[in-house]
C-alpha positions in Angstrom: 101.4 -49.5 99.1 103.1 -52.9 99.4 101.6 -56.1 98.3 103.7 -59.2 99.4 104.2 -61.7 96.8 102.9 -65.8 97.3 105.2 -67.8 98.3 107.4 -65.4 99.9 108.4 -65.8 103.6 107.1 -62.5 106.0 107.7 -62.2 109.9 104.3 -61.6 111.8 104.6 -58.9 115.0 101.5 -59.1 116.9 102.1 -55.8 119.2 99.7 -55.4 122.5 100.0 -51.9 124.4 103.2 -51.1 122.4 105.0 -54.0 122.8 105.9 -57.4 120.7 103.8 -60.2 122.2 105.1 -62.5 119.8 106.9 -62.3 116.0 107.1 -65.4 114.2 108.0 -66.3 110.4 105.1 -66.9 107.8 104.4 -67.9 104.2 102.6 -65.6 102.7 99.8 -67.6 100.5 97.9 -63.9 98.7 98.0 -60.4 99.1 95.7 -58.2 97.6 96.6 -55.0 98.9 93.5 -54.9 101.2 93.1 -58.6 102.6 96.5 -60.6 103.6 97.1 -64.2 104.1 99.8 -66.0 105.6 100.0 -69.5 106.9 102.4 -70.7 110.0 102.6 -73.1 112.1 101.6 -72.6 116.0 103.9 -70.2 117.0 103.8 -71.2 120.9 106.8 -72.5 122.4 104.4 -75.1 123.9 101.0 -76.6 123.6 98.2 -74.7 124.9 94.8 -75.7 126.0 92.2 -73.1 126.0 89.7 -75.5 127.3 87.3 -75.2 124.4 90.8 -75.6 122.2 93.6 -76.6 122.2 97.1 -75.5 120.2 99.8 -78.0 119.5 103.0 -78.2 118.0 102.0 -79.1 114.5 99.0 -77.2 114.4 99.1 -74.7 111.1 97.3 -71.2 111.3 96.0 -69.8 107.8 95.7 -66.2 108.8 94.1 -63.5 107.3 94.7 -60.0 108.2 92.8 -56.7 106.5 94.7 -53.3 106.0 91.2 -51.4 106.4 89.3 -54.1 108.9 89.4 -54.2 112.5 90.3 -58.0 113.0 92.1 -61.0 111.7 91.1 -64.3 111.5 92.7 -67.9 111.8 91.7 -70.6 110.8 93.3 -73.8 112.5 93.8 -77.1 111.4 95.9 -80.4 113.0 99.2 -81.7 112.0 96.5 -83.9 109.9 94.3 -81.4 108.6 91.4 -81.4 110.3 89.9 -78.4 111.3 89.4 -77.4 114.7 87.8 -73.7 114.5 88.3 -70.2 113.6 90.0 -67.7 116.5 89.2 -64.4 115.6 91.4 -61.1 117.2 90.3 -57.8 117.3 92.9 -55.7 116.0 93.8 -52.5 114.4 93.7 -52.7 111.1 97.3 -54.6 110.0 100.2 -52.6 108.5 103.5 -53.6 106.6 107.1 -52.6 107.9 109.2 -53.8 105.1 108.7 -57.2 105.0 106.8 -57.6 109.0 103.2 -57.7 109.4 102.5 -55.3 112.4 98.8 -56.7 114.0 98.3 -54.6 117.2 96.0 -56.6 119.3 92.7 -55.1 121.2 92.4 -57.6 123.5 89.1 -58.7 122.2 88.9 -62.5 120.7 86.1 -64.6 119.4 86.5 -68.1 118.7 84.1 -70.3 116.2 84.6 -74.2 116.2 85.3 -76.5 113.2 81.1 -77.3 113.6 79.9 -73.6 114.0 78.4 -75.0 117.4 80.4 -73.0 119.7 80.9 -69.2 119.8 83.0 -67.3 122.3 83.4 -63.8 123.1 86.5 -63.7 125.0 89.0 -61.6 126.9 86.5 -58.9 127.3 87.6 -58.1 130.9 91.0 -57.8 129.7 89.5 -55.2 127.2 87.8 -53.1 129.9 91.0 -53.3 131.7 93.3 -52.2 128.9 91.8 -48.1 129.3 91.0 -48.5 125.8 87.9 -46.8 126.4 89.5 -43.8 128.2 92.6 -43.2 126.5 91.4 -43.8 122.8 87.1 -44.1 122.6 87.5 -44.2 118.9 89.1 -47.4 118.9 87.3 -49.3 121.5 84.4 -48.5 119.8 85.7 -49.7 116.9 86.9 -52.9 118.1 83.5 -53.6 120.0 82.1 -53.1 116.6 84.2 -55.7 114.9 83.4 -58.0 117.9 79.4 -57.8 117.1 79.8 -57.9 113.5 82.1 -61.0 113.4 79.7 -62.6 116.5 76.8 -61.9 114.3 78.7 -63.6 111.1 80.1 -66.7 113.5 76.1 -66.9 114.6 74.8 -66.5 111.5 76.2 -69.6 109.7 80.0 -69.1 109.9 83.2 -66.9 108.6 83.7 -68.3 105.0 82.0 -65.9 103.3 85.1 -62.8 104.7 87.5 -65.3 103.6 
């Protein structure tokens, strides 16, 4: 297996249904063969507001991915640092292609603000929409799993202790 080296730049493929949603370039900041980080800026060509968030240019993602988890998780912080929350994907469990992350997304989100007040289950109808459930049960249940666990986490008094 692979293990990226600090410092070292990696391109980030985040695949939905078989094809690229988006690939952007990274830092990678440690790789222990199991848990990944990279940090990048907001990849967006523009701003988005979520309405409980929302993503600028300037914005910096520290993301960590899991080669035997069902999610990732970024953390995102302002041009000036401050932190605004966690947004968690659902995802199959990430995989290296030479030197690309590949992060297939599930559809399934959960987002946990800088103050642990606010937790979101989101995109869930996009989830039962997907066929997941039909054309591979394994997986959906899977990813539903990885919802309640992380849910349960955010609830219980944050994500620090996965990262």
């Amino acid at each position: 297996m692979a293990i990226l080296t600090a410092g070292n730049g990696v391109t980030v493929a985040l695949t939905k249904r078989a094809r690229t949603k988006v690939r952007y370039p990274a830092t990678v900041v440690r790789d222990d063969g199991t848990h990944l980080v990279v940090r990048a800026p907001w990849a967006g060509a523009d701003d988005r507001d979520f309405g409980f968030v929302r993503f600028e240019r300037g914005d910096v993602f520290t993301e960590h991915y899991w080669r035997d988890r069902w999610y990732a998780i970024k953390e995102v912080r302002s041009a000036d640092g401050t932190l605004k929350g966690w947004y968690c994907d659902i995802t199959r469990p990430a995989a290296l292609d030479g030197h690309t992350l590949v992060v297939e997304d599930l559809d399934l989100d959960l987002w946990l603000s800088a103050d642990g007040g606010t937790v979101l289950r989101l995109d869930e109808d996009e989830f039962e929409e997907s066929g997941l459930r039909t054309s591979d049960p394994e997986a959906a249940e899977r990813a539903c799993g990885a919802l309640d666990a992380l849910e349960a986490l955010a609830r219980a008094g944050g994500l620090a202790g996965l990262l």
